[in-house]
ROVEXRO-696150 format. One record per residue (C-alpha): chain; residue in one letter; z, y, x. Coordinates in steps of 0.02 Angstrom, whole numbers. Each point is the difference from the previous one (the first is absolute). Example, Ala and Ser with C-alpha at 12.3 -4.5 7.8 and 13.67 -1.06 7.14 Angstrom:
REM residues 2
+--------+---------+--------+--------+--------+
: cadena : residuo :      w :      v :      u :
+--------+---------+--------+--------+--------+
:      A :       A :    390 :   -225 :    615 :
:      A :       S :    -33 :    172 :     69 :
+--------+---------+--------+--------+--------+
This chain:
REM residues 283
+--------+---------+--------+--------+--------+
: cadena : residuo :      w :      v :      u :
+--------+---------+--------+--------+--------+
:      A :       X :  -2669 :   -278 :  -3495 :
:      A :       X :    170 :    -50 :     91 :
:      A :       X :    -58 :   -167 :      8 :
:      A :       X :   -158 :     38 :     78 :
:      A :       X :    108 :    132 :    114 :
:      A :       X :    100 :   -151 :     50 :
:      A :       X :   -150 :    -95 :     36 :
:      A :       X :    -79 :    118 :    131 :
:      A :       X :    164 :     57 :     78 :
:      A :       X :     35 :   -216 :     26 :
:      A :       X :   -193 :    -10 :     77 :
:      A :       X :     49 :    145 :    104 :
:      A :       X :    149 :    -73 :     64 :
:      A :       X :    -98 :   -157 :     21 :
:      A :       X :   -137 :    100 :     99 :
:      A :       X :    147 :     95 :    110 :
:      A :       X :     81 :   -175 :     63 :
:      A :       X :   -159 :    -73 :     38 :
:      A :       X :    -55 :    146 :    108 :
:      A :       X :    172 :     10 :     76 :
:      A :       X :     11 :   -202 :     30 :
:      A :       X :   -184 :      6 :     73 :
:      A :       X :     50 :    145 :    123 :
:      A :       X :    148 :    -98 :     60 :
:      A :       X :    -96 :   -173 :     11 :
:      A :       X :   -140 :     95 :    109 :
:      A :       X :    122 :     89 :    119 :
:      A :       X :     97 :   -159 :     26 :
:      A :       X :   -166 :    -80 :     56 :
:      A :       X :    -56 :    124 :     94 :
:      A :       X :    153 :    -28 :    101 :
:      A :       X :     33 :   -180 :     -7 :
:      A :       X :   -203 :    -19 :     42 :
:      A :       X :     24 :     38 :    210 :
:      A :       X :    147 :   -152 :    -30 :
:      A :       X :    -97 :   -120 :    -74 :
:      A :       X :   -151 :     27 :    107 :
:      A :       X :    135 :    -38 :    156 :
:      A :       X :     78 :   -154 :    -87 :
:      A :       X :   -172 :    -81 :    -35 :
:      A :       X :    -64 :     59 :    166 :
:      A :       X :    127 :   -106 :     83 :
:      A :       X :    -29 :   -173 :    -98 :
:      A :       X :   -204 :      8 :     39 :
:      A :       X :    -78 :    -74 :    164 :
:      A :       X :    -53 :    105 :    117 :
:      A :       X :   -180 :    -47 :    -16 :
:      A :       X :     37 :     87 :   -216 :
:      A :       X :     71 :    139 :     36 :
:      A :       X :   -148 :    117 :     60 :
:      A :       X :   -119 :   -116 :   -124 :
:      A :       X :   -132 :     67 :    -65 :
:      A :       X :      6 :     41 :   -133 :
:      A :       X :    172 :     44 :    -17 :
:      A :       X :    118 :    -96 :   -101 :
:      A :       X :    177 :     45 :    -63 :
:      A :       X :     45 :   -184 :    -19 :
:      A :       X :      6 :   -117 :    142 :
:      A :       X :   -126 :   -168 :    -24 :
:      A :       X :    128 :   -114 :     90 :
:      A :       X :    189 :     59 :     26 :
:      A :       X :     78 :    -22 :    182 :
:      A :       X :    137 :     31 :     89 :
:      A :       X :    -57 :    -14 :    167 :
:      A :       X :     16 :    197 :     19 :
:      A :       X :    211 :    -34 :    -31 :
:      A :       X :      9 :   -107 :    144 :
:      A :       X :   -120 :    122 :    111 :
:      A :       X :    105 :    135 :    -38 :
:      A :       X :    169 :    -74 :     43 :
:      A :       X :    -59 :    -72 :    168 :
:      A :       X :    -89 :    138 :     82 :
:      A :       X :    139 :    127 :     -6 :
:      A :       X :    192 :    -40 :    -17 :
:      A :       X :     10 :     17 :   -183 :
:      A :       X :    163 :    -75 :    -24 :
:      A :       X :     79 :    119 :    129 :
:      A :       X :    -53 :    148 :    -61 :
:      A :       X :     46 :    -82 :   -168 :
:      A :       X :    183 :    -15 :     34 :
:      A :       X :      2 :    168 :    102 :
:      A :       X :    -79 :    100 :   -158 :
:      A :       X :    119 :    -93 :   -113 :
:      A :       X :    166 :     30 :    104 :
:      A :       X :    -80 :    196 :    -13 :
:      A :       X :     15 :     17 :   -186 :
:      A :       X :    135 :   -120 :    -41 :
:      A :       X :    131 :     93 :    108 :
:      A :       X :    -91 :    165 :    -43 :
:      A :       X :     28 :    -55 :   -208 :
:      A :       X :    184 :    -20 :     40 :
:      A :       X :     19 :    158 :     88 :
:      A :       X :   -102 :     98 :   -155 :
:      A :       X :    129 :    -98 :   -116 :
:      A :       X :    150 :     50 :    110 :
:      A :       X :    -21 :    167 :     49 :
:      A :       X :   -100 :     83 :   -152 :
:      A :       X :    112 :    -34 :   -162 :
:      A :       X :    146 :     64 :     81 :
:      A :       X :    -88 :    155 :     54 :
:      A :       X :    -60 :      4 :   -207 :
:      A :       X :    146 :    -30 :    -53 :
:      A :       X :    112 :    137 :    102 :
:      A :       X :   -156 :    101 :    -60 :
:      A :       X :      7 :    -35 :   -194 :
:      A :       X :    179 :    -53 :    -32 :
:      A :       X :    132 :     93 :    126 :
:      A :       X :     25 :    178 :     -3 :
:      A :       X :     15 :     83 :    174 :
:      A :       X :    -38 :    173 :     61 :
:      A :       X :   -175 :     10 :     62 :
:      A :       X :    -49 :   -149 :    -90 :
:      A :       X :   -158 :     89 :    -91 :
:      A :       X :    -67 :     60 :    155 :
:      A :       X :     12 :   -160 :    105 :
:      A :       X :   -115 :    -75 :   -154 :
:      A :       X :   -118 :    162 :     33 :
:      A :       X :      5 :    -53 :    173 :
:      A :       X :    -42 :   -162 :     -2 :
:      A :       X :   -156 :     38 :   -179 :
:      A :       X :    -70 :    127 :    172 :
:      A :       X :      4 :   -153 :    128 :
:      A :       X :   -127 :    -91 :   -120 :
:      A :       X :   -111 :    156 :     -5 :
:      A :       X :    -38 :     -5 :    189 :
:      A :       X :   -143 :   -125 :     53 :
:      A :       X :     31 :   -124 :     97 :
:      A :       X :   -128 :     60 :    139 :
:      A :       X :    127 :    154 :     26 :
:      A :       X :    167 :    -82 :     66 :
:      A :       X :   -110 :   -151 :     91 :
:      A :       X :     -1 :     60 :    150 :
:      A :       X :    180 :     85 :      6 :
:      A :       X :     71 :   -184 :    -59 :
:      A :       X :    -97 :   -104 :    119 :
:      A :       X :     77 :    109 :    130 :
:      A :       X :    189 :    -12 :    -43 :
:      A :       X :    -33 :   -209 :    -26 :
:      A :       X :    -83 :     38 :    172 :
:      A :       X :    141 :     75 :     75 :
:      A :       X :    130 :   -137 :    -79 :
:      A :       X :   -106 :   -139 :     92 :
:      A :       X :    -35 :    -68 :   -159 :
:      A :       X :   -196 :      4 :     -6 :
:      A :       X :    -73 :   -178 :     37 :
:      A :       X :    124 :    -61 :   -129 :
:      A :       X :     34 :    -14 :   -188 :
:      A :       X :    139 :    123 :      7 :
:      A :       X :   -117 :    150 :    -64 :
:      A :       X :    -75 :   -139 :   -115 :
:      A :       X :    156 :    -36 :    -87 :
:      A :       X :    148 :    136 :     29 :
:      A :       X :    -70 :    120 :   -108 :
:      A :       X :     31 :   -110 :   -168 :
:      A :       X :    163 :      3 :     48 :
:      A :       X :     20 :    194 :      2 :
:      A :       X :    -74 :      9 :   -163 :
:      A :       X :   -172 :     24 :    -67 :
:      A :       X :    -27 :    183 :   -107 :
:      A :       X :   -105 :    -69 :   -108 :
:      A :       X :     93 :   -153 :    -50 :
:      A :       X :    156 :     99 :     -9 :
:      A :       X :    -82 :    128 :   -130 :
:      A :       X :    -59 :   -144 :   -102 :
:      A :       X :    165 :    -96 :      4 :
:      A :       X :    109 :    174 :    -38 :
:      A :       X :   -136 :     69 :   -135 :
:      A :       X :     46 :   -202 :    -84 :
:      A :       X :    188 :     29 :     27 :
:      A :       X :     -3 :    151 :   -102 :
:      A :       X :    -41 :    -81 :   -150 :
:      A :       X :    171 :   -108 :     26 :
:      A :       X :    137 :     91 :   -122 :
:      A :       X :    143 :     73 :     94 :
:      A :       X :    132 :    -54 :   -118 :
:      A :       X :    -50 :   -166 :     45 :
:      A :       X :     66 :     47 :    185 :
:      A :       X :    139 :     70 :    -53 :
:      A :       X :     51 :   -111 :   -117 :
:      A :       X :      9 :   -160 :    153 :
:      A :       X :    107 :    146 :    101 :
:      A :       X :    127 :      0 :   -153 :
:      A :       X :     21 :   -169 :     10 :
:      A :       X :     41 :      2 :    177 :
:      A :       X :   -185 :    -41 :     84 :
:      A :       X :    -21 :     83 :    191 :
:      A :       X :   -160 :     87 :     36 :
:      A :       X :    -81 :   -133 :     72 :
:      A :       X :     52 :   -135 :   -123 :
:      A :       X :    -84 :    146 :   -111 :
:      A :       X :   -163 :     -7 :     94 :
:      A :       X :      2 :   -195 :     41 :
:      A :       X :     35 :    -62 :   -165 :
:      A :       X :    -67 :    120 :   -121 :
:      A :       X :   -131 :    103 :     69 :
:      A :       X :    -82 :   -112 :    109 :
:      A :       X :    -30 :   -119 :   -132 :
:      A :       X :    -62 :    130 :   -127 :
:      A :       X :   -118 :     58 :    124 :
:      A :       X :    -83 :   -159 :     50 :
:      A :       X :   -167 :     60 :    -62 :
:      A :       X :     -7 :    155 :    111 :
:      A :       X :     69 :   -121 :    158 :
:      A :       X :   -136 :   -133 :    -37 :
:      A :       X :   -112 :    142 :    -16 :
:      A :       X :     56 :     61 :    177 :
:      A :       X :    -35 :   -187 :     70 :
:      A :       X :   -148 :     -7 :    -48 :
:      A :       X :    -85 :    153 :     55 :
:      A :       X :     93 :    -13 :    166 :
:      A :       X :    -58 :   -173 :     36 :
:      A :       X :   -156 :     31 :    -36 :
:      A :       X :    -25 :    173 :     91 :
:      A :       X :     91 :   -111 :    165 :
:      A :       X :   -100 :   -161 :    -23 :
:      A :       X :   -176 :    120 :      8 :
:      A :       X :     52 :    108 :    126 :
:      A :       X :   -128 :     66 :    137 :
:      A :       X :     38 :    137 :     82 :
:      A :       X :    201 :    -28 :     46 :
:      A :       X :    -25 :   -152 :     74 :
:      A :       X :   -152 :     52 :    117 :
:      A :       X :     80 :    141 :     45 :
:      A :       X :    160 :    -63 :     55 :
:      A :       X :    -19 :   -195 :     32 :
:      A :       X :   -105 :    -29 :    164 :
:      A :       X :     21 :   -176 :     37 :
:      A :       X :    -99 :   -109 :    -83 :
:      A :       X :    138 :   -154 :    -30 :
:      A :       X :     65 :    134 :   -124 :
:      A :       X :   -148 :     60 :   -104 :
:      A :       X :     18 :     -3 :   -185 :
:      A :       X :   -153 :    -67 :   -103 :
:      A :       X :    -67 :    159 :    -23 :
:      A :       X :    -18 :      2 :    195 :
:      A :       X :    -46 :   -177 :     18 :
:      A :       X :   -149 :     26 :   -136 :
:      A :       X :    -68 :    154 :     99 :
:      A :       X :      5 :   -106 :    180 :
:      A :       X :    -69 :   -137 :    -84 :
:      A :       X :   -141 :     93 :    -56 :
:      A :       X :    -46 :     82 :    191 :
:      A :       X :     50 :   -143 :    103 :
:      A :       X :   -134 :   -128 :   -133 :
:      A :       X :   -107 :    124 :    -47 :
:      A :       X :    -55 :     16 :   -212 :
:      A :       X :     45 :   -188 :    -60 :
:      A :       X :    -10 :     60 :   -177 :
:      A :       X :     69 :   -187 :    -44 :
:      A :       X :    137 :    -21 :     98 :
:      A :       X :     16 :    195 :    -38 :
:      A :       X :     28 :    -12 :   -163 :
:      A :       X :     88 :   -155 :     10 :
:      A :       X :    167 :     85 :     90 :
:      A :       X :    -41 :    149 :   -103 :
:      A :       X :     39 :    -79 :   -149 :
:      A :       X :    182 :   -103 :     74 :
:      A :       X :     27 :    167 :     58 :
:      A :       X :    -16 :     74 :   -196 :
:      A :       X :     98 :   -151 :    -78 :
:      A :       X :    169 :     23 :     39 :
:      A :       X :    -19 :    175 :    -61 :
:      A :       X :    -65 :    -32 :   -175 :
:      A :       X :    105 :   -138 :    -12 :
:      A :       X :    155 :    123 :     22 :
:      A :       X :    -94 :    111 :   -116 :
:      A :       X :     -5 :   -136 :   -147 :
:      A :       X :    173 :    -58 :     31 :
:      A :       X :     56 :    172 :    -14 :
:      A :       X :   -113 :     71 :   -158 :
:      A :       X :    116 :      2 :   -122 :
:      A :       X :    135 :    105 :     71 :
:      A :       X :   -109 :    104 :    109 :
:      A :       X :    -91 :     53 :   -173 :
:      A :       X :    161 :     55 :    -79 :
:      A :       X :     62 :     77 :    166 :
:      A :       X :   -147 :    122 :      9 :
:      A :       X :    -11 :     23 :   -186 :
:      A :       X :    201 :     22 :     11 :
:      A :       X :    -17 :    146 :    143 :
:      A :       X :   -166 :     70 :    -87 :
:      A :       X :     85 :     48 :   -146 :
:      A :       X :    162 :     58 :     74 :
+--------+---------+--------+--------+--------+
C-alpha cells in the first residue's frame, strides 16, 4: 500500500509540474508572440508582409527596411540623445538612491522612520497627479526644452529604487558595520567598501529598471523637449510614423533597434537583477 501511495503521490507531482511548466511556457508566448511578430515583420519585403495568406515566417529575409528606417528620420541623433538620457540618468539613480537607503537602513537619526513613510507615500501618488505642478516649477526654472527635467530627478533619488535598495540593506548584519568602525573605518569607507559591494545585486537591479524605464520613455520627453534636434527615439518613432505615414517595414524595423539595447541591458543584467528582486521580496 505505501508503495502504491508513493506511486500516485510521484504521478501527482509529475501531473502538478507539468501543469505549472505548461502555464508558464503559454504566458511567456503569449507575451513574447507581439515580439516575434515585430522581429519577423521587419526581415520580410514589403510586397510579404500583408500576403495572403498570412505567414509568420518571412519567404526571403531582407534588410532593406534597416536602411529605410535609418535614412528617413535621424536615427542616430535621437540615438545618442536617448542614450546620453539614461546613461547620466543610471548614474544619478546609482548616486543619489543608496545613500538615501543607506541613511534609511543603517544610521539612526531622529525622524528617520517617518522620512521612509514619507518617501513609501510619494510612490502611492500617480504620476498624472504632480504632472502638471512639476512641469510648472521646470517651467519656471527655464529648464523645459531641455534634458534637465529628463535627468535631475535620478539624481535626487528615485522612491522606489531607494525602498528596494534599503529593504536589501537590511538584510546586511549590523555587527558587520560595527565591527569595520572598531577597526578604525569612517562612515563612508563603511558604505564604499563594504556595503556597496554587498549590495551590488539591488544596485544592478536599480540600473536596470532605470535604464530601461529612461530608454522607453514617452511622455517626459514630449512634454518637455520641443525641438526636434533633441527628440529621443521614442519621439523620433512617433514623427516618423506621421511625417511617412504606416510603413509597417521600416516601422518595425526602428522598432526593433529601438527594443535591442533594452533587452540587451536586460540579459547582461539577469543574474543580479533576479537575486536583487528575490533579495528585496523576501526582506
Amino acid at each position: 500500500m505505501a508503495t502504491v501511495e508513493r506511486h500516485h503521490m510521484s504521478i501527482g507531482q509529475i501531473i502538478s509540474q507539468v501543469w505549472r511548466y505548461g502555464l508558464a511556457i503559454f504566458m511567456a508566448l503569449v507575451f513574447v508572440f507581439p515580439f516575434l511578430i515585430m522581429l519577423t515583420t521587419a526581415f520580410k519585403p514589403s510586397g510579404e508582409i500583408f500576403s495572403a495568406p498570412p505567414e509568420f515566417w518571412p519567404r526571403s529575409w531582407t534588410l532593406e527596411h534597416f536602411g529605410t528606417a535609418m535614412t528617413q528620420f535621424p536615427f542616430w541623433r535621437y540615438l545618442s540623445n536617448t542614450l546620453l538620457i539614461s546613461v547620466l540618468s543610471v548614474v544619478g539613480t546609482l548616486l543619489a538612491s543608496p545613500l538615501v537607503a543607506y541613511s534609511l537602513a543603517k544610521l539612526r537619526w531622529p525622524g528617520r522612520n517617518l522620512v521612509f513613510i514619507t518617501v513609501l507615500a510619494t510612490m502611492m501618488l500617480p504620476p498624472q497627479v504632480t504632472l502638471i505642478p512639476i512641469y510648472m516649477m521646470w517651467n519656471g526654472l527655464g529648464a523645459t526644452n531641455t534634458y534637465i527635467p529628463l535627468i535631475v530627478p535620478a539624481f535626487l533619488g528615485t522612491p522606489f529604487f531607494i525602498f528596494l535598495i534599503r529593504q536589501f540593506l537590511m538584510s546586511i548584519p549590523n555587527e558587520l558595520i560595527e565591527a569595520a568602525k572598531m577597526d578604525g573605518a569612517s562612515e563612508w569607507r563603511v558604505y564604499w567598501d563594504i556595503v556597496l559591494p554587498i549590495a551590488r545585486p539591488a544596485l544592478v537591479t536599480s540600473a536596470v529598471f532605470q535604464f530601461v524605464w529612461t530608454w522607453t520613455d514617452f511622455l517626459n520627453p514630449l512634454i518637455y523637449i520641443n525641438d526636434d534636434k533633441a527628440y529621443t527615439l521614442s519621439i523620433g518613432l512617433y514623427s516618423f510614423l506621421g511625417s511617412h505615414g504606416v510603413q509597417w517595414g521600416p516601422l518595425m524595423a526602428a522598432c526593433v533597434l529601438f527594443t535591442l539595447p533594452a533587452i540587451v541591458i536586460f540579459i547582461l543584467g539577469q543574474r543580479y537583477f533576479i537575486g536583487g528582486v528575490a533579495a528585496g521580496a523576501l526582506k
